[in-house]
C-alpha positions in Angstrom: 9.0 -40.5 -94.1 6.9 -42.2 -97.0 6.8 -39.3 -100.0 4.7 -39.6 -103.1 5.5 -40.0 -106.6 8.2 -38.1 -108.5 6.3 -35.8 -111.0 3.5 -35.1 -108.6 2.7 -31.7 -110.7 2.6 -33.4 -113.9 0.7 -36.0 -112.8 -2.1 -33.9 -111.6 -2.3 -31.9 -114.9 -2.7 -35.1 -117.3 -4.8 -36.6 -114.5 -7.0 -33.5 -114.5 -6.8 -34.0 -118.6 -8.2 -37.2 -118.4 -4.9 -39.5 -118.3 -6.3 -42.8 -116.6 -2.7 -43.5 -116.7 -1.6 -41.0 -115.1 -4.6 -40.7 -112.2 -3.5 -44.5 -111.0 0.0 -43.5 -110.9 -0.8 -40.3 -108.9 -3.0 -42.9 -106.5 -0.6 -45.6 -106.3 2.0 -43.3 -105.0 0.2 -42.1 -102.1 -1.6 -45.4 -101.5 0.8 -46.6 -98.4 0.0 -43.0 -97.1 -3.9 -43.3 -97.0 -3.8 -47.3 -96.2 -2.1 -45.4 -92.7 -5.1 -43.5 -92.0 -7.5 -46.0 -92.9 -6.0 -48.7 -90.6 -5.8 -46.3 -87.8 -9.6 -44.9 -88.5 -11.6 -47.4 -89.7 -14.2 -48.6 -86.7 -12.9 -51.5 -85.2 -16.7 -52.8 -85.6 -16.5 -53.2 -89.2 -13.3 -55.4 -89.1 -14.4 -58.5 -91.3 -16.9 -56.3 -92.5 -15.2 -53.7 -94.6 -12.0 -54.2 -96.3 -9.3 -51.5 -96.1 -8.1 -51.8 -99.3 -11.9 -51.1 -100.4 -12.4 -48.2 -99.0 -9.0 -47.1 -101.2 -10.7 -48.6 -104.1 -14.2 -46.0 -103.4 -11.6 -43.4 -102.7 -9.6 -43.6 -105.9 -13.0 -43.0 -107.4 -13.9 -39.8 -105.7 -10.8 -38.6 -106.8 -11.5 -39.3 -110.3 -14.3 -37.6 -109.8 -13.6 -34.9 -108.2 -9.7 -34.2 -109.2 -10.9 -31.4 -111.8 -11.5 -29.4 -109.0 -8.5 -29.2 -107.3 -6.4 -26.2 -107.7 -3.1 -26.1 -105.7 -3.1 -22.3 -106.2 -6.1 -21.9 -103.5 -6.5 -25.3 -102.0 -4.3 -27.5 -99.6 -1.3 -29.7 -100.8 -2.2 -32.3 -103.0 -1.7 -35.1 -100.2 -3.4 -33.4 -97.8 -6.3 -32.7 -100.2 -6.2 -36.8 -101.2 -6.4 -37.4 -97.6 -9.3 -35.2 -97.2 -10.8 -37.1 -99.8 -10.0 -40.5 -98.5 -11.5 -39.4 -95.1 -14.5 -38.0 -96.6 -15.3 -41.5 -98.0 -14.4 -43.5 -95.1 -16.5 -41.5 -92.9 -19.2 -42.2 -95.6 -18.7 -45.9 -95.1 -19.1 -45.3 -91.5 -22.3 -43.4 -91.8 -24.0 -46.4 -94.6 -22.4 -49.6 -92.0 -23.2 -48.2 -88.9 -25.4 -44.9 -89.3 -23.2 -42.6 -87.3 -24.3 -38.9 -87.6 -21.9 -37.1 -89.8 -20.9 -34.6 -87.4 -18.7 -36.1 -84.2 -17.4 -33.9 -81.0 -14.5 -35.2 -80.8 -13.3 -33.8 -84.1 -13.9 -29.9 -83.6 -9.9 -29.6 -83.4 -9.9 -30.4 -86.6 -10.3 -27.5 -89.7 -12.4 -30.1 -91.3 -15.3 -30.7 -88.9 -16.9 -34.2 -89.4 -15.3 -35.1 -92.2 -12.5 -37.5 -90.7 -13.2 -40.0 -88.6 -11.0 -40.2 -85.5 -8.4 -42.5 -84.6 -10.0 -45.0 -81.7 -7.5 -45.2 -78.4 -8.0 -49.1 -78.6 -6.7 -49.4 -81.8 -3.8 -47.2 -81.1 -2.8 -48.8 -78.0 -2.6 -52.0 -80.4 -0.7 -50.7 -83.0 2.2 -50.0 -79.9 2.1 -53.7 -79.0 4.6 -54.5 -82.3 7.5 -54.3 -79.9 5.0 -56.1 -77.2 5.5 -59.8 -78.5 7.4 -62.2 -76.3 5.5 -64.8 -74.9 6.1 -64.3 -70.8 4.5 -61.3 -71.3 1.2 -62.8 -72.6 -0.7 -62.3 -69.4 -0.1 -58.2 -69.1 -0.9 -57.6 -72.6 -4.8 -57.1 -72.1 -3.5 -54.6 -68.7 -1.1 -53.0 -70.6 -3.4 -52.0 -73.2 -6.2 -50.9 -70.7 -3.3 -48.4 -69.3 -2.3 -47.2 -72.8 -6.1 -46.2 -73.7 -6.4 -44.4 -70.5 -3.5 -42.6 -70.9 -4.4 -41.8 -74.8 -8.1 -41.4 -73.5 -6.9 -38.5 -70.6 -5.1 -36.2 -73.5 -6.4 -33.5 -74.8 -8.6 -34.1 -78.0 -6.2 -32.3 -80.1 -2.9 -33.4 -78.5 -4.3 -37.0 -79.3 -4.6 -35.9 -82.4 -1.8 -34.5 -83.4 -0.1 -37.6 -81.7 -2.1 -40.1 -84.4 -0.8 -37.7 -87.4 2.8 -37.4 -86.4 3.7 -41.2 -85.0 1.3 -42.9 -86.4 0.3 -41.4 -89.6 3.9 -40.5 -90.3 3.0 -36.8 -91.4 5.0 -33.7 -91.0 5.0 -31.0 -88.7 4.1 -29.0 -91.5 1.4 -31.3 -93.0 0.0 -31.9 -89.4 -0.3 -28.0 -89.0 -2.0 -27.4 -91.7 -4.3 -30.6 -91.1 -4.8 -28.9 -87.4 -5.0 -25.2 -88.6 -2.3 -24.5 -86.4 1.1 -22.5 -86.4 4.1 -24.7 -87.4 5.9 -24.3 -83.7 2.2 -24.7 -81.9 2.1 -28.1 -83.9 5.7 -29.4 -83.1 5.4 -28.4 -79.4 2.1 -30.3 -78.9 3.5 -33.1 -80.3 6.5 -32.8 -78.0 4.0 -32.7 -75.3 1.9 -36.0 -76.0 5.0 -38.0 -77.0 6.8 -37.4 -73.7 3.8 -38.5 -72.2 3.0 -41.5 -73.7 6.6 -42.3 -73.5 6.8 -41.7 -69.6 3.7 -44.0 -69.3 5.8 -46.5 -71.5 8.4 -46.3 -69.0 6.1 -46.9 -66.1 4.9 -50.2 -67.6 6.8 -53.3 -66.3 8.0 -55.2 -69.8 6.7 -52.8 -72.1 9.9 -51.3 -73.5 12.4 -54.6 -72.9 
């Protein structure tokens, strides 16, 4: 599991000072982290269009600007309050490329309604195809990934979710439940749940796992 930088606490105080030093240390640290959710989120229609490490760069920004606010006494971790932040200005980028309305259905799981774009089912079907790469198997990729949207397409909004933050965004039950605004055990047992189901649909695909 990817952490952040040693000093964390520190950091944020001589950030919050004004240390420019210390602000790109803080960023840098949790950059892997966000360049996560920003491959798994960002439109597929912007590819070419929009550089991932860009949308870092805008995000690294808002945090300069709005890092005096933080205060971990009242408000979330500091990772998940980065990520927030980095969220915030991807949907943003959304919004100014392709004029989407802020608010989107499929995110009322979520405690923080419209403000993170989700994670499209074609784009996670493609990130499983890393193990998916011998040759003979060319012909059944574009099948294959037509079964593994449906079946990511057929969960439940929030098991989906919680799916994209635990395997593919590599958070913690505990960072996922607090992203979710659910118990800690309600959190680990839907992510039982979707996992076993994507992995008995694995199963059923001839190749897939080989």
């Amino acid at each position: 599991m990817m952490q952040g930088p040693a000093g964390t606490e520190e950091l944020i105080e001589r950030a919050k000072a004004g240390d420019a030093t210390a602000l790109a240390h803080l960023f840098e640290g949790y950059r892997a982290r966000l360049r996560k959710l920003v491959d798994l989120r960002l439109d597929r229609r912007l590819a070419g269009r929009v550089d991932p490490s860009d949308v870092l760069q805008e995000a690294f920004i808002d945090l300069a600007q709005k890092l005096p606010t933080y205060d971990r006494r009242r408000d979330l971790q500091f990772f998940l309050w980065l990520r927030l932040v980095t969220g915030e200005r991807l949907a943003e980028i959304h919004r100014r490329h392709l004029g989407t309305k802020k608010r989107d259905a499929a995110l009322e799981v979520s405690l923080y309604r419209g403000s993170m774009p989700t994670a499209e089912s074609v784009t996670l079907a493609h990130s499983l195809f890393g193990r998916f790469s011998s040759p003979s198997h060319g012909a059944m990729r574009a099948e294959i990934q037509i079964q593994l949207q449906d079946v990511l397409n057929a969960m439940e909004p929030i098991d989906r979710e919680v799916l994209v933050l635990r395997h593919f965004e590599e958070l913690t039950n505990d960072e996922a439940a607090a992203v979710l605004g659910l118990k800690k055990t309600a959190a680990s047992n839907r992510y039982m749940r979707a996992l076993g189901r994507l992995r008995e649909a694995l199963v059923r695909m001839p190749g897939f796992l080989q």
